[in-house]
ROSE-4610 file (N, C-alpha, C; in Angstrom, 1 decimal, always signed):
// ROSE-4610
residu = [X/X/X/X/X/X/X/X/X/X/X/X/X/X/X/X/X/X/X/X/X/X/X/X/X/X/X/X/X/X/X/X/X/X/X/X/X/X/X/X/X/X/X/X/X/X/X/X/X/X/X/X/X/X/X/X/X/X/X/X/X/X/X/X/X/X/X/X/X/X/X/X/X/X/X/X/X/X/X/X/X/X/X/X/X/X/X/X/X/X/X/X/X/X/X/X/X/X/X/X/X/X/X/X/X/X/X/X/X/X/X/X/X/X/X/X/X/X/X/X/X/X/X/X/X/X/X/X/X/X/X/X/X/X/X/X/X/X/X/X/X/X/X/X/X/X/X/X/X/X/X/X/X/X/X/X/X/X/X/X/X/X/X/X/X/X/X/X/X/X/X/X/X/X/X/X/X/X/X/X/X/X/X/X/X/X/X/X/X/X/X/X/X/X/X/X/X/X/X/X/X/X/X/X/X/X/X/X/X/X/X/X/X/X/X/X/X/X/X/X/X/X/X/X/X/X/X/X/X/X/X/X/X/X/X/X/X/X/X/X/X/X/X/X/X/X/X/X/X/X/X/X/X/X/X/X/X/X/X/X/X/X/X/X/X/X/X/X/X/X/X/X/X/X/X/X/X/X/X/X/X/X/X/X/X/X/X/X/X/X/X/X/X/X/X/X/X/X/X/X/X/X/X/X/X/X]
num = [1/1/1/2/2/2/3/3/3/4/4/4/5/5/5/6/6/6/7/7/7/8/8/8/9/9/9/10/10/10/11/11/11/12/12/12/13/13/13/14/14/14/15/15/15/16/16/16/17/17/17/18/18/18/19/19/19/20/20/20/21/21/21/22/22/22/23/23/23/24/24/24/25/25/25/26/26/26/27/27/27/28/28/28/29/29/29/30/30/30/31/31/31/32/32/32/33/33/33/34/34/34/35/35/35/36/36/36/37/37/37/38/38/38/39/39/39/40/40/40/41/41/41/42/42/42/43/43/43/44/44/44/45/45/45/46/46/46/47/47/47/48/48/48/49/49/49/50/50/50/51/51/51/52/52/52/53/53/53/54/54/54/55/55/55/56/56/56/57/57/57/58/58/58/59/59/59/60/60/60/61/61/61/62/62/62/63/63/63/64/64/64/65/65/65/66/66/66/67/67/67/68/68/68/69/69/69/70/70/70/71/71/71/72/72/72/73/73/73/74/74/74/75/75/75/76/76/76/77/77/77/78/78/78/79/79/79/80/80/80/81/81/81/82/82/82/83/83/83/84/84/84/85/85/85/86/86/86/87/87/87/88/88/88/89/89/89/90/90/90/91/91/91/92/92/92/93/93/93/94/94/94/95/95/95/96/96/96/97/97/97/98/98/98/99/99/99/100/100/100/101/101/101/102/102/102]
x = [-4.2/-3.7/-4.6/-5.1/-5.1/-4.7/-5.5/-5.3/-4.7/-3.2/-2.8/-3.6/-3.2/-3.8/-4.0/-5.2/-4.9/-5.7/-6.2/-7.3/-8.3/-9.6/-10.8/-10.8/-11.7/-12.1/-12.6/-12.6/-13.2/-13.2/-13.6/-13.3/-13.5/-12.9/-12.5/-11.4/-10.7/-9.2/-8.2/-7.4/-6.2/-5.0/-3.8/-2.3/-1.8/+0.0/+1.1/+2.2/+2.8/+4.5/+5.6/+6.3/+7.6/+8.8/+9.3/+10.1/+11.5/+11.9/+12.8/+13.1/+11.9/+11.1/+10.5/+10.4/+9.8/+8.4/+7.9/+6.6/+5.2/+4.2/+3.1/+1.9/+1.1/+0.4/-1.0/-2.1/-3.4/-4.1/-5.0/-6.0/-7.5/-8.5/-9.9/-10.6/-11.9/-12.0/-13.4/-14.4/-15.8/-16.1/-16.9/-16.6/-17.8/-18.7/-20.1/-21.4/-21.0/-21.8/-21.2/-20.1/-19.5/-18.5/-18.2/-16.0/-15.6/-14.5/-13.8/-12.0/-11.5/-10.4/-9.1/-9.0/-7.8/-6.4/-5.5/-4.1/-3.3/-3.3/-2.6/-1.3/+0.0/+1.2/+1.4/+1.7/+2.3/+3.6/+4.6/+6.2/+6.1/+6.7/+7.1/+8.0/+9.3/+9.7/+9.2/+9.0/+8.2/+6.8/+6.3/+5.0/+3.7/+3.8/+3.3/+2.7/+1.4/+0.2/+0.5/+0.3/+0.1/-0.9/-2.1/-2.7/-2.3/-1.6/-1.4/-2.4/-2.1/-2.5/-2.9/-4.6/-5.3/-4.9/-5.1/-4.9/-6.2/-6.1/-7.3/-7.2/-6.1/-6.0/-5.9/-6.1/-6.2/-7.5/-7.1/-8.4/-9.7/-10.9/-12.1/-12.2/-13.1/-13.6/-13.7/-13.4/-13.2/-13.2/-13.6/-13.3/-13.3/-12.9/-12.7/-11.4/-10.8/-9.9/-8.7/-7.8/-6.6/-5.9/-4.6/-3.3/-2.2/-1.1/+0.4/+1.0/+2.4/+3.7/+5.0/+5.2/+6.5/+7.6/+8.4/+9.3/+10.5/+10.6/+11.8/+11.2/+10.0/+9.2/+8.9/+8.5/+7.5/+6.1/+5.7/+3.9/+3.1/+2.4/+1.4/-0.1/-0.2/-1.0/-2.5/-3.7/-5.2/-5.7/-6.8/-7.3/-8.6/-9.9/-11.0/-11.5/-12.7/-14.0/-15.1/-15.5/-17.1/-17.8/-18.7/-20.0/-21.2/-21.7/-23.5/-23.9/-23.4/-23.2/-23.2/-22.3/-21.6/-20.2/-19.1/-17.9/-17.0/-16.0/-15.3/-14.2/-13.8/-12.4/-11.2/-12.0/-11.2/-9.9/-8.8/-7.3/-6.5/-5.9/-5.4/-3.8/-2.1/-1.3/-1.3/-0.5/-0.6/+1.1/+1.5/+3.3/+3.1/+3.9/+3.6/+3.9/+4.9/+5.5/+4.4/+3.6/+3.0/+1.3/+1.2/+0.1/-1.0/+0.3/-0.1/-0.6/-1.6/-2.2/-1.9/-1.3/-1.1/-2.5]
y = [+23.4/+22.2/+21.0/+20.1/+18.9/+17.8/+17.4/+16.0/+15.0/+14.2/+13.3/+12.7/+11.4/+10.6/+9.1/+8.6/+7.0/+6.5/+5.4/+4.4/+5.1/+4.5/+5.0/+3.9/+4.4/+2.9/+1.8/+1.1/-0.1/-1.3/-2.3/-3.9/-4.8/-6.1/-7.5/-7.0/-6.3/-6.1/-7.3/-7.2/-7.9/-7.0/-7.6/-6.6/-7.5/-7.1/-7.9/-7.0/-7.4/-6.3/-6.8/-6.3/-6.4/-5.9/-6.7/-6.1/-5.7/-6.2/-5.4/-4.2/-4.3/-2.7/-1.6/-2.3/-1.3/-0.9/-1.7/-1.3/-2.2/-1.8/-2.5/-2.3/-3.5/-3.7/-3.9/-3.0/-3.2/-3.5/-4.3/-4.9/-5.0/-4.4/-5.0/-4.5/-5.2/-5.0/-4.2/-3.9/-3.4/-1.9/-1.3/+0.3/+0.4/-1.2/-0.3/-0.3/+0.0/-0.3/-1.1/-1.3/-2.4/-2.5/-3.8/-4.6/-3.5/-3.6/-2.5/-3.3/-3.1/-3.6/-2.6/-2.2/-0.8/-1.5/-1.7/-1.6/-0.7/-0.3/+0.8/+0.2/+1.2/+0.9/+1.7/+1.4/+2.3/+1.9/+3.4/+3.0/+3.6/+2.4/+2.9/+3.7/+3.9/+5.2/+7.0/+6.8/+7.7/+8.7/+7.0/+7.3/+7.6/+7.4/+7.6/+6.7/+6.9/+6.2/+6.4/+5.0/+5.8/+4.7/+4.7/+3.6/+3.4/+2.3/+1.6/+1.5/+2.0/+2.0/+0.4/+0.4/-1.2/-1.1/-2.4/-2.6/-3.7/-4.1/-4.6/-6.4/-6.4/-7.7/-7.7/-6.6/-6.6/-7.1/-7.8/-8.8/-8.8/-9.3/-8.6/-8.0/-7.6/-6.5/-7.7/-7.2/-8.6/-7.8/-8.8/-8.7/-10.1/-9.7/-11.3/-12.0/-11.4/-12.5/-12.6/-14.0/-14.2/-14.0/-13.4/-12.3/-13.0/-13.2/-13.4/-12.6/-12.6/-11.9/-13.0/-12.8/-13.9/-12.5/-12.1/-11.1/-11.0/-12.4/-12.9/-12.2/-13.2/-12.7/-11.8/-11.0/-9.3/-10.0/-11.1/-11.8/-11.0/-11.1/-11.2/-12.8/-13.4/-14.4/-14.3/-14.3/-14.0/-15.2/-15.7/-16.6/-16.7/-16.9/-16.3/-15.0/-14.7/-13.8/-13.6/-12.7/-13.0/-12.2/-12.5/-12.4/-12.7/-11.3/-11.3/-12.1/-12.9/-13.6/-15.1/-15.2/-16.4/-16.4/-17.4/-17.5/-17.8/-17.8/-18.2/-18.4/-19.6/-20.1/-19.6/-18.5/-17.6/-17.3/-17.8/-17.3/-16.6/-15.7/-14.9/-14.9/-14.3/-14.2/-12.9/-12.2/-10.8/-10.1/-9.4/-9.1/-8.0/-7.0/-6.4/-4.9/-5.1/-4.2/-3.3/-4.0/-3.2/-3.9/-4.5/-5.2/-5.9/-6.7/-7.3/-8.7/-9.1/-10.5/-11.7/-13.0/-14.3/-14.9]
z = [+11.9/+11.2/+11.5/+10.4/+10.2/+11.7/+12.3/+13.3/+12.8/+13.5/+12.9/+12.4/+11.4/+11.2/+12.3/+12.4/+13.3/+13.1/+13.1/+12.9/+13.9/+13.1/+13.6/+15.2/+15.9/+16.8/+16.5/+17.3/+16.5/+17.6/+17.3/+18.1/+17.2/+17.5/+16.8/+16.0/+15.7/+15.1/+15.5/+14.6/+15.2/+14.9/+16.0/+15.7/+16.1/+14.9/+15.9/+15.5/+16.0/+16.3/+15.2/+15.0/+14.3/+15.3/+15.9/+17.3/+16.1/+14.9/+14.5/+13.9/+13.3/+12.6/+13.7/+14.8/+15.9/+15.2/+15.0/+14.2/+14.7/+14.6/+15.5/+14.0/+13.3/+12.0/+12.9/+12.5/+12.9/+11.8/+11.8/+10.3/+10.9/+10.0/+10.3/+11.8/+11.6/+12.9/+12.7/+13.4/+13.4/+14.3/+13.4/+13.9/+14.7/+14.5/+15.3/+14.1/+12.8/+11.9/+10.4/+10.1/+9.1/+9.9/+9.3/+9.1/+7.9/+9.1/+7.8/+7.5/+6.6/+5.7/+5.9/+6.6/+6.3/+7.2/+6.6/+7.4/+8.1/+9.4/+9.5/+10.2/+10.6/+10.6/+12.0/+12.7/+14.1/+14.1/+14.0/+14.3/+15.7/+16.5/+18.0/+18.2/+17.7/+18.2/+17.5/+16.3/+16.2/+17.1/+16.9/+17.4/+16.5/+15.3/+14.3/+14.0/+13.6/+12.6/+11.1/+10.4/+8.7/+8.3/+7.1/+6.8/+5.3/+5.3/+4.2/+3.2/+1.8/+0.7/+0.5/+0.0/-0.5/-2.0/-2.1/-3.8/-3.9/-5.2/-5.6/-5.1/-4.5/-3.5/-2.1/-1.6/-0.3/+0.7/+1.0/+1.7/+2.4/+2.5/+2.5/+4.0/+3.9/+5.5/+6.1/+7.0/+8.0/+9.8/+10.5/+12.2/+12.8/+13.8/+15.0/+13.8/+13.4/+12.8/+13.4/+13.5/+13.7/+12.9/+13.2/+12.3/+13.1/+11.9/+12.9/+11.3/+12.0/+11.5/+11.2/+10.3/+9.8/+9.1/+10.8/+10.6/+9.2/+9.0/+8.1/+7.1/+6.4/+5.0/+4.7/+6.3/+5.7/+5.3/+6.0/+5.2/+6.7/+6.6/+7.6/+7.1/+8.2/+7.4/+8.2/+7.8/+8.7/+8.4/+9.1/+9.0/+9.9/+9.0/+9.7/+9.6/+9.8/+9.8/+10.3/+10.9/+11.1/+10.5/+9.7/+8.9/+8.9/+9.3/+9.8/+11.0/+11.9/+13.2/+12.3/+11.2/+10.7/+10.8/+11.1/+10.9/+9.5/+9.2/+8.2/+8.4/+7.5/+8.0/+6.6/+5.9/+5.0/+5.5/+4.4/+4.7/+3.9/+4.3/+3.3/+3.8/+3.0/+3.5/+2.5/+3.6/+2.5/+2.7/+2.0/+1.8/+2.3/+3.4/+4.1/+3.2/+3.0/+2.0/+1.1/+0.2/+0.0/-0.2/+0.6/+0.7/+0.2/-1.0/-1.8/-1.4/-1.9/-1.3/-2.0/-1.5/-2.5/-3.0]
């Protein structure tokens, strides 16, 4: 059988928790050769990885960025990038649900 699924490795990612969902959101982050864009989902009691489906607003490849959680809304909001050894003060808020971007 098939190896679960989990994020690749990587560094400059960001994560934050949902202590009501028991759920932990990883975004972005550098594998070593690009910034990569993928959302993945960790439910804590499970223990399970799943990577959230992109849509055509899901926000650019990105690493080193700052991420928070607004439990209420279900947003997640980023802010910042790094690019080619340039920064960006790019912001995006994105709906967690199905990771649609404003």
């Amino acid at each position: 059988p098939p190896a679960p699924a989990c994020p690749p490795m990587r560094a400059g990612h960001s994560m934050v928790i949902d202590p009501g969902e028991q759920t932990i959101y990883l975004y972005g982050g550098y594998d070593g050769t690009v910034e990569l864009d993928d959302l993945w989902r960790y439910h804590l009691p499970s223990g399970v990885w799943k990577e959230l489906p992109k849509t055509i607003n899901t926000p650019y490849s990105r690493s080193c960025q700052q991420m928070c959680l607004d439990t209420r809304r279900k947003r997640i909001y980023m802010l910042g990038r790094f690019i080619d050894y340039d920064q960006s003060n790019d912001f995006r808020v994105s709906e967690v649900s199905n990771f649609e971007a404003y």
